[in-house]
Structures are given as C-alpha cells and as structure tokens.
ROLUMRO-523673 format. One record per residue: residue number from 1; residue in one letter; x, z, y of N, C-alpha, C, O in turn. Coordinates in steps of 0.1 Angstrom, whole numbers. Last residue first. Layout:
! ROLUMRO-523673
+-----+------+-------+-------+-------+-------+-------+-------+-------+-------+-------+-------+-------+-------+
:  nr : rest :   npx :   npz :   npy :  capx :  capz :  capy :   cpx :   cpz :   cpy :   opx :   opz :   opy :
+-----+------+-------+-------+-------+-------+-------+-------+-------+-------+-------+-------+-------+-------+
: NUM :    A :     X :     Z :     Y :     X :     Z :     Y :     X :     Z :     Y :     X :     Z :     Y :
...
+-----+------+-------+-------+-------+-------+-------+-------+-------+-------+-------+-------+-------+-------+
END
This chain:
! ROLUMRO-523673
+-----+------+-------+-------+-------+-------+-------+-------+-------+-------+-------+-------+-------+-------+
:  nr : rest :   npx :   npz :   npy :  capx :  capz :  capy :   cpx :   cpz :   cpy :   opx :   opz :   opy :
+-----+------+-------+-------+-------+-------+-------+-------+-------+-------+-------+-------+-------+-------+
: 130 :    X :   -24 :   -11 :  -208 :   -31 :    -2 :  -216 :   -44 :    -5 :  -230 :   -49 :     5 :  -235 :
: 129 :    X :    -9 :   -32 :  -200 :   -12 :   -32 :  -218 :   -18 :   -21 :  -222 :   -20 :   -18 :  -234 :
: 128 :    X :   -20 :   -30 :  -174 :   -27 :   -41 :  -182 :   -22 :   -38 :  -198 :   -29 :   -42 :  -207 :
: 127 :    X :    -1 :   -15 :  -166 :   -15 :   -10 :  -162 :   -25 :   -16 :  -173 :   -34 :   -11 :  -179 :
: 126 :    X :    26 :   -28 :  -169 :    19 :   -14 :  -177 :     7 :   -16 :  -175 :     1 :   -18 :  -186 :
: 125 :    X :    21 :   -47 :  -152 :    19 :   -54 :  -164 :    17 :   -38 :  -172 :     7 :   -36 :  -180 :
: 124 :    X :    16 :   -35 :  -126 :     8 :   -42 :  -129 :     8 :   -41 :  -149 :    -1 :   -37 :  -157 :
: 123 :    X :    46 :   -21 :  -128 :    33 :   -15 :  -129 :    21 :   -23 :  -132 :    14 :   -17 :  -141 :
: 122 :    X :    57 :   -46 :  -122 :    57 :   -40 :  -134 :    48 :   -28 :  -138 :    44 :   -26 :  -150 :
: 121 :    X :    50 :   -55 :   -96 :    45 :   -62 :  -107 :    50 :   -55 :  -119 :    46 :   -61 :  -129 :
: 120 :    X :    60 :   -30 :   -78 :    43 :   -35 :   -81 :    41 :   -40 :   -99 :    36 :   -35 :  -108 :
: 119 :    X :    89 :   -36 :   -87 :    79 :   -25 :   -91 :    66 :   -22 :   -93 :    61 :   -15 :  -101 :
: 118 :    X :    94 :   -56 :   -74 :    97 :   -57 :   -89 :    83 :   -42 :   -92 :    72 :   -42 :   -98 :
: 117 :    X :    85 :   -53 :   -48 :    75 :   -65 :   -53 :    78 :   -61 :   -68 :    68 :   -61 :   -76 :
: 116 :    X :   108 :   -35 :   -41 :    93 :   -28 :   -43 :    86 :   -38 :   -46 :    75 :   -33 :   -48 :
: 115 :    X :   134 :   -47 :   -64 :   126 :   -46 :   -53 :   110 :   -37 :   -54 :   103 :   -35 :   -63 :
: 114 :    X :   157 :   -36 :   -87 :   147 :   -39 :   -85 :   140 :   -39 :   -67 :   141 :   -29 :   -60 :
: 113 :    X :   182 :   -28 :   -92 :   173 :   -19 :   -89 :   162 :   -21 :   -86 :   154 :   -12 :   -82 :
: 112 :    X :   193 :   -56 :  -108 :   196 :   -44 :  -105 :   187 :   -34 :  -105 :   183 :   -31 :  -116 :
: 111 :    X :   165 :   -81 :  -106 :   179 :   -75 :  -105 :   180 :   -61 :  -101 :   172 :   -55 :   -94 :
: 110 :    X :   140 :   -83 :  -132 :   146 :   -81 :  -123 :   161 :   -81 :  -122 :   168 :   -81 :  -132 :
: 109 :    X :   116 :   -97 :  -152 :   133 :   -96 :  -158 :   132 :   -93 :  -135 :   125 :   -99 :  -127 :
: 108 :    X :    89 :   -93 :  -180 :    94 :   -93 :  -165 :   109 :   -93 :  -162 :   116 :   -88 :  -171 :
: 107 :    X :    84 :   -96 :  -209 :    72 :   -94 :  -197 :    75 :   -97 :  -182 :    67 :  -101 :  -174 :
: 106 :    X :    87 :  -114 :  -239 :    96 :  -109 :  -225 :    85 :  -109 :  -216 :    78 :  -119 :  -214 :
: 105 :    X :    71 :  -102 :  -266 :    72 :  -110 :  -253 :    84 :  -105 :  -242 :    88 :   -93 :  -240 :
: 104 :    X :    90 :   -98 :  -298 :    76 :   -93 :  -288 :    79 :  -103 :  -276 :    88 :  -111 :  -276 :
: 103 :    X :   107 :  -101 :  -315 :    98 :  -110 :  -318 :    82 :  -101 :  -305 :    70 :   -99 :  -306 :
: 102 :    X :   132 :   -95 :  -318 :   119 :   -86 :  -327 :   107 :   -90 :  -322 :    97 :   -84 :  -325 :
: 101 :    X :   147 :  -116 :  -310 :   147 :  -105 :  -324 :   135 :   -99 :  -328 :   130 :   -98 :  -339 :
: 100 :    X :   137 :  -127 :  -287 :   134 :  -132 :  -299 :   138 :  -123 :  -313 :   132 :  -124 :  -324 :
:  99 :    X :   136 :   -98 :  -267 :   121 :  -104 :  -274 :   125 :  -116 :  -284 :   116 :  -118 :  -292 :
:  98 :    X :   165 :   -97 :  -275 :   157 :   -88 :  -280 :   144 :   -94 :  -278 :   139 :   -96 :  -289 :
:  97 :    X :   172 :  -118 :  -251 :   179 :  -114 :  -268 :   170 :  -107 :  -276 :   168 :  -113 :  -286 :
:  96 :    X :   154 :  -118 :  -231 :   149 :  -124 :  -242 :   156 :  -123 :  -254 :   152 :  -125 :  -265 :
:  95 :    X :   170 :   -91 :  -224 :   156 :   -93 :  -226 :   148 :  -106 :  -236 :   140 :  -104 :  -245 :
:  94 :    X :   199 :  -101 :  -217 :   189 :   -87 :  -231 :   175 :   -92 :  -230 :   170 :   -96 :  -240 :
:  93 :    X :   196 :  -119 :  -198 :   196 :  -122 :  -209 :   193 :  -111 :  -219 :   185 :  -112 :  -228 :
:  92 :    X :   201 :  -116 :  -171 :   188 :  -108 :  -178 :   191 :  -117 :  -194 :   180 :  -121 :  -199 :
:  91 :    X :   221 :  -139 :  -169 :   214 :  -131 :  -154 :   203 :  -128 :  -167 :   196 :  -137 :  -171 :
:  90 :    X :   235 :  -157 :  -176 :   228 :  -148 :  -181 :   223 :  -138 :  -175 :   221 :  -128 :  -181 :
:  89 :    X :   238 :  -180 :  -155 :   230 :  -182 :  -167 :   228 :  -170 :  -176 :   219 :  -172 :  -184 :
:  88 :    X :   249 :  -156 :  -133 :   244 :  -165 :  -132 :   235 :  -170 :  -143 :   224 :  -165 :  -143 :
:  87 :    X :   257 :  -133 :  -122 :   267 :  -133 :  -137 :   255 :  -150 :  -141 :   255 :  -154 :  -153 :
:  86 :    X :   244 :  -125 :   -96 :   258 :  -127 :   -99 :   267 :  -134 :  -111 :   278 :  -139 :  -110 :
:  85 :    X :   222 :  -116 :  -109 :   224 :  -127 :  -106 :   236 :  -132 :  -102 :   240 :  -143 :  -105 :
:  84 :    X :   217 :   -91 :  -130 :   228 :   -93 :  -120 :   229 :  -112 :  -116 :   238 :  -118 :  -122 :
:  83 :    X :   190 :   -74 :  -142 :   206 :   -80 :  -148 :   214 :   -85 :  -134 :   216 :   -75 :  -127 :
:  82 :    X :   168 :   -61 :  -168 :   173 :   -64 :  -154 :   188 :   -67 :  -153 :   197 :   -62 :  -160 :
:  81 :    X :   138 :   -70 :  -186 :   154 :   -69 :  -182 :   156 :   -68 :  -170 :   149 :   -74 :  -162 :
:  80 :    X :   111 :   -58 :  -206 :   113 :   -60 :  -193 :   129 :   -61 :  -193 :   134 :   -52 :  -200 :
:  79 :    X :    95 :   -60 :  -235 :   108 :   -61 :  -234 :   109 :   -64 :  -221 :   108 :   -76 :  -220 :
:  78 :    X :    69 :   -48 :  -259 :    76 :   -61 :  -251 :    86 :   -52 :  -241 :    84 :   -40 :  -239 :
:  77 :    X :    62 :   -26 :  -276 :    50 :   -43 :  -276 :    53 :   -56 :  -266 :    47 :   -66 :  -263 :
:  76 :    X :    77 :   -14 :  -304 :    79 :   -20 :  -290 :    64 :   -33 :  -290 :    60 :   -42 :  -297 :
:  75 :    X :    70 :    -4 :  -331 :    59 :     3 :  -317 :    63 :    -4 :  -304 :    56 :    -2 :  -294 :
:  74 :    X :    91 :   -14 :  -345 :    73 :   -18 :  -347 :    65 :   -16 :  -336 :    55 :   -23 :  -333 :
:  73 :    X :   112 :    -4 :  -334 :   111 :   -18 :  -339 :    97 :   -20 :  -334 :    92 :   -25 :  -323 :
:  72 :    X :   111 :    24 :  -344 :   111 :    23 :  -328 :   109 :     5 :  -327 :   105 :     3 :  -316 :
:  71 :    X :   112 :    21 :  -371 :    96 :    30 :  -367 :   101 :    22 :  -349 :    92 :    15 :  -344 :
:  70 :    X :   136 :    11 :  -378 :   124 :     0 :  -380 :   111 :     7 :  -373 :   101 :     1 :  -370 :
:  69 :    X :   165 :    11 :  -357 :   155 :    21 :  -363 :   136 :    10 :  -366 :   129 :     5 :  -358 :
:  68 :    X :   169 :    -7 :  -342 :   181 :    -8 :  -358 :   171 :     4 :  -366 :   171 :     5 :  -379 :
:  67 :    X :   171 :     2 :  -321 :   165 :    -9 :  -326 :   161 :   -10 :  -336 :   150 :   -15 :  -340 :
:  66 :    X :   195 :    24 :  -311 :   179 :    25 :  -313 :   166 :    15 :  -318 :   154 :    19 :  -318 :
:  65 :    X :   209 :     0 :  -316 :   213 :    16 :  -323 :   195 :    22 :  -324 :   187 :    23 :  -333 :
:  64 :    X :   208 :   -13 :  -290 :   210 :   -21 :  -309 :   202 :    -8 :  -315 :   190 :    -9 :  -318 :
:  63 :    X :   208 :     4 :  -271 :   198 :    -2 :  -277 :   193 :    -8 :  -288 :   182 :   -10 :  -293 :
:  62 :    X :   235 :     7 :  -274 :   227 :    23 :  -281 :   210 :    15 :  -279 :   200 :    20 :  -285 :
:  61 :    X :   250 :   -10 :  -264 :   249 :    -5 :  -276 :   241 :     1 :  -285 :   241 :     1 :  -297 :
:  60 :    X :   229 :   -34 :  -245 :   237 :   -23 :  -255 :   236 :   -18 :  -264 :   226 :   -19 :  -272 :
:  59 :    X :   234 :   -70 :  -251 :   224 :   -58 :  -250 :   233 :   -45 :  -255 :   241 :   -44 :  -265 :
:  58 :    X :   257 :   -84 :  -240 :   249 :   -83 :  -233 :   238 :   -76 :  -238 :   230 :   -75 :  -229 :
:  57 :    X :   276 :   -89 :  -263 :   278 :   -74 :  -251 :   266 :   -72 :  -244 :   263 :   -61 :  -240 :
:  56 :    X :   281 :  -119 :  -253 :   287 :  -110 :  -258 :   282 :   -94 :  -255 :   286 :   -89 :  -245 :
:  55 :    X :   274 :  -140 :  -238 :   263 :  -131 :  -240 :   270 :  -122 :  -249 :   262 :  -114 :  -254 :
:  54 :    X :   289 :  -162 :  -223 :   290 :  -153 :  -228 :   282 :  -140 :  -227 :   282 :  -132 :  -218 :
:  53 :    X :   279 :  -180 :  -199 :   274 :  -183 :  -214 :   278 :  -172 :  -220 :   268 :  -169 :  -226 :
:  52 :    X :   287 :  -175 :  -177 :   294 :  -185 :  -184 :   291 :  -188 :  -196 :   296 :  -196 :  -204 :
:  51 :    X :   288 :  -137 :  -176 :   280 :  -151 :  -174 :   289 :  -162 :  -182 :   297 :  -159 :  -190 :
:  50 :    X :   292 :  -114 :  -188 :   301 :  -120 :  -181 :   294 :  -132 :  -178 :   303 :  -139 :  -181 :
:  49 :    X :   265 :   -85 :  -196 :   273 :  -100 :  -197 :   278 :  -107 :  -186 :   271 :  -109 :  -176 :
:  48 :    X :   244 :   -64 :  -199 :   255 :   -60 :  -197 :   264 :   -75 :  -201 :   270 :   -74 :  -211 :
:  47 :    X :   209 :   -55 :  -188 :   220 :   -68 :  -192 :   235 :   -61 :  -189 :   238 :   -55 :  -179 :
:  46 :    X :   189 :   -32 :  -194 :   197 :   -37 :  -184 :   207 :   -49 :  -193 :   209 :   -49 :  -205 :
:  45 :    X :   156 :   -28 :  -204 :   171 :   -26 :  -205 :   179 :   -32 :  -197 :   173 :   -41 :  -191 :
:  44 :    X :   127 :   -13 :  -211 :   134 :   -18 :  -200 :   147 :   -13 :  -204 :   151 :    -1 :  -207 :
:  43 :    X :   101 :   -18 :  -236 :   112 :   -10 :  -235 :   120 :   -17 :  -219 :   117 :   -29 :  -218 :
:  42 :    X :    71 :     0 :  -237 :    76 :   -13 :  -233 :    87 :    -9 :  -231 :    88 :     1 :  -225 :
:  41 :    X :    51 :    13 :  -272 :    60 :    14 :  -257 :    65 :     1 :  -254 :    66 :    -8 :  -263 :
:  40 :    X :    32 :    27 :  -293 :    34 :    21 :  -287 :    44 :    19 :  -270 :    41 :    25 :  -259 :
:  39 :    X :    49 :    63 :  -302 :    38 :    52 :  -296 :    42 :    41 :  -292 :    53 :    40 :  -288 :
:  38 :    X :    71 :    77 :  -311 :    61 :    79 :  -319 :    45 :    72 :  -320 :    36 :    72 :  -328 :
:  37 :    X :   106 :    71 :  -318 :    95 :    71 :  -314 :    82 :    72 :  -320 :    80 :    69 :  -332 :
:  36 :    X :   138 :    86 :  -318 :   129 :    82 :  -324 :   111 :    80 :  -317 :   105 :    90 :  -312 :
:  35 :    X :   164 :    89 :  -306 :   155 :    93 :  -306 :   146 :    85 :  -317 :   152 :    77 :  -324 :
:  34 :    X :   200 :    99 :  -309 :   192 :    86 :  -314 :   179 :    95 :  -310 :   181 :   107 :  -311 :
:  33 :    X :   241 :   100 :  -305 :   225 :   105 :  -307 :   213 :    93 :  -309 :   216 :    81 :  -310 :
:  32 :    X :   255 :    88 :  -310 :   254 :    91 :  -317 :   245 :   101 :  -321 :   243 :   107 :  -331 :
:  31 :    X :   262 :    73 :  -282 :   259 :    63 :  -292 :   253 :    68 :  -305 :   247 :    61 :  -313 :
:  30 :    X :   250 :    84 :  -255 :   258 :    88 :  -261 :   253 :    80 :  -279 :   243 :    81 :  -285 :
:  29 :    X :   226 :    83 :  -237 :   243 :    73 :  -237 :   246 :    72 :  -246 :   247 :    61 :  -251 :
:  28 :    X :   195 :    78 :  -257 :   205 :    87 :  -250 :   218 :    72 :  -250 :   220 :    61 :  -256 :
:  27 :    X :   169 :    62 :  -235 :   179 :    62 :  -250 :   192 :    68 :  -245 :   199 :    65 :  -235 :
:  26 :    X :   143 :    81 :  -225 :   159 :    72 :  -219 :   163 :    73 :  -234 :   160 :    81 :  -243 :
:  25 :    X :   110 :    78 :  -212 :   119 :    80 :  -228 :   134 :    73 :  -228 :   136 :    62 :  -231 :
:  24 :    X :    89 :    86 :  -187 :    99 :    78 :  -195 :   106 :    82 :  -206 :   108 :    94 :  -205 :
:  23 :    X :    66 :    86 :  -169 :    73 :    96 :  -178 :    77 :    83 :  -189 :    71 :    75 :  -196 :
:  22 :    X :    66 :    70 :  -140 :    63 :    69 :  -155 :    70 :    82 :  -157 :    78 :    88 :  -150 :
:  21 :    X :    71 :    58 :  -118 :    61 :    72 :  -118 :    54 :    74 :  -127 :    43 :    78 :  -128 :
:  20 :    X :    88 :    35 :  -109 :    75 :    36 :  -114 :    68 :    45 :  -117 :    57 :    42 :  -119 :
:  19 :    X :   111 :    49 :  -100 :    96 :    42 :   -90 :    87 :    39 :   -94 :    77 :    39 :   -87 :
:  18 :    X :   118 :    54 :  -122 :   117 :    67 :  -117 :   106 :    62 :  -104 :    96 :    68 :  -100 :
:  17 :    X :   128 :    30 :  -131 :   117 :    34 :  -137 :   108 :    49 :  -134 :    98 :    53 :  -140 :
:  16 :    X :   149 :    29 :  -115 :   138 :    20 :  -113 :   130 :    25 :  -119 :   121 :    28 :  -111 :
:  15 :    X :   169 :    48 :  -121 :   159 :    45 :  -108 :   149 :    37 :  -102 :   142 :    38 :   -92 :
:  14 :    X :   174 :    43 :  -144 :   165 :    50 :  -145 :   161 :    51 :  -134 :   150 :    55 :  -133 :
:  13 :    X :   194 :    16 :  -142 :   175 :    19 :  -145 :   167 :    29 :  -148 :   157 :    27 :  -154 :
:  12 :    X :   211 :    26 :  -126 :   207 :    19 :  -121 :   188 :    16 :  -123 :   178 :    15 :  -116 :
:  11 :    X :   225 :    47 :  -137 :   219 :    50 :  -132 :   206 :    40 :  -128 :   194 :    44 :  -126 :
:  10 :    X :   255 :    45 :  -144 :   252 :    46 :  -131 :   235 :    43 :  -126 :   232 :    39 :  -115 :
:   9 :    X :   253 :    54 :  -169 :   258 :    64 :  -163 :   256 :    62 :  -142 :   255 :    69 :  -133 :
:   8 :    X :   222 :    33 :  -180 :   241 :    39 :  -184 :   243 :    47 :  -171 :   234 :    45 :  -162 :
:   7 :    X :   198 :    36 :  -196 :   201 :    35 :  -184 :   215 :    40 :  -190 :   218 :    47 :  -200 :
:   6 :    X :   168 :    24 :  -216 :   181 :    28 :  -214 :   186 :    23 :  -203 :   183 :    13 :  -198 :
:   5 :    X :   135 :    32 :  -219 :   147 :    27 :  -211 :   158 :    30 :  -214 :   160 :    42 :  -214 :
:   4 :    X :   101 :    30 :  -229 :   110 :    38 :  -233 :   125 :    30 :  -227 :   126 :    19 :  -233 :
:   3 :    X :    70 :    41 :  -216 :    83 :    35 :  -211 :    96 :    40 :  -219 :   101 :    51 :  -217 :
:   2 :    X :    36 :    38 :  -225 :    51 :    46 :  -225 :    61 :    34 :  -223 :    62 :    23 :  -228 :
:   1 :    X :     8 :    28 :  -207 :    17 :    24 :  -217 :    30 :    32 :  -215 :    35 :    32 :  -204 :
+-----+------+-------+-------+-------+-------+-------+-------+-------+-------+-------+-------+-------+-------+
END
C-alpha cells in the first residue's frame, strides 16, 4: 500500500516513514504547491494542537490543501497520526479529525518518532491492506 505523508521541516514523520522502507509521497511544505494522487494510499500526519481541547490547528495546512483535492479524498483508504502526549486529550487528534471527514478508519496513532513496536505495527497494517 502507498504512503502518502506530510512532514514539516523538522522532520519528525518523514523519519518515521523512512523506517518503514516505503517509498513515500510527502505533501509538499510549501502551501502552494500540491500533488495529486494516482493510487490507493494510507496517509500519516502529525497533530499540530495545544491540548485542553483546542484542536485548533491540529491538522495541517497543506493536508487540508491536499484533501480539498476530491481525486486524493477518494484514494485515501485510512489515516495513521502521530502527536505528542504531552498536549494530553489531543494527543493525535488529526487522525480521527480526518478519518471522520472523509470517513476512512483511523488505523494507528503514535508519538513523535515512533518506537520500533510503532513501526512493526504499521508495517503490519500496510502489509495487510495490500
């Protein structure tokens, strides 16, 4: 199954998805560019929110941006997050923000960079939507 990810400047999830030993699809930073997709894919995004309930902010930008495209919509078949336990009740919140939008499953939610257990089990769940 194709990986398509956004990672921001530090990096955090394209390191993860770089352990997974995927060829990957980054949504560019830059808000004004845009790709387009052409397969089935699972998207991984990072949580960007202050906890306390404010989910403000909490999916990016350029994942809206790439969302907002109905061809890259259709071909998502589910939604992995990673987020910061730190920030407490929203700790991974993009992930179900976006599986109730477009209505695919949330498959897996890590922190940060993930552990080598995160990475097994996400490989697992690729292996399995083949």
């Amino acid at each position: 199954m194709r990986v398509v990810f956004f990672s921001s400047i530090s990096n955090n999830t394209k390191r993860f998805v770089d352990k997974l030993g995927v060829d990957g699809i980054r949504i560019p930073i830059k808000i004004k560019e845009s790709i387009t997709v052409d397969e089935e894919y699972i998207l991984i995004v990072p949580t960007y929110s202050g906890g306390n309930g404010d989910t403000r902010g909490a999916v990016p930008k350029q994942v809206i941006h790439f969302l907002n495209d109905e061809n890259n919509r259709k071909l998502c078949r589910g939604v992995i997050a990673s987020g910061n336990t730190n920030f407490g009740d929203t700790y991974c919140i993009a992930g179900p923000i976006i599986s109730k939008k477009i209505n695919v499953p949330l498959l897996y939610q890590f922190e940060l960079l993930g552990t080598t257990k995160d990475v097994e089990e996400v490989k697992k769940i690729l292996e399995g939507m083949k």
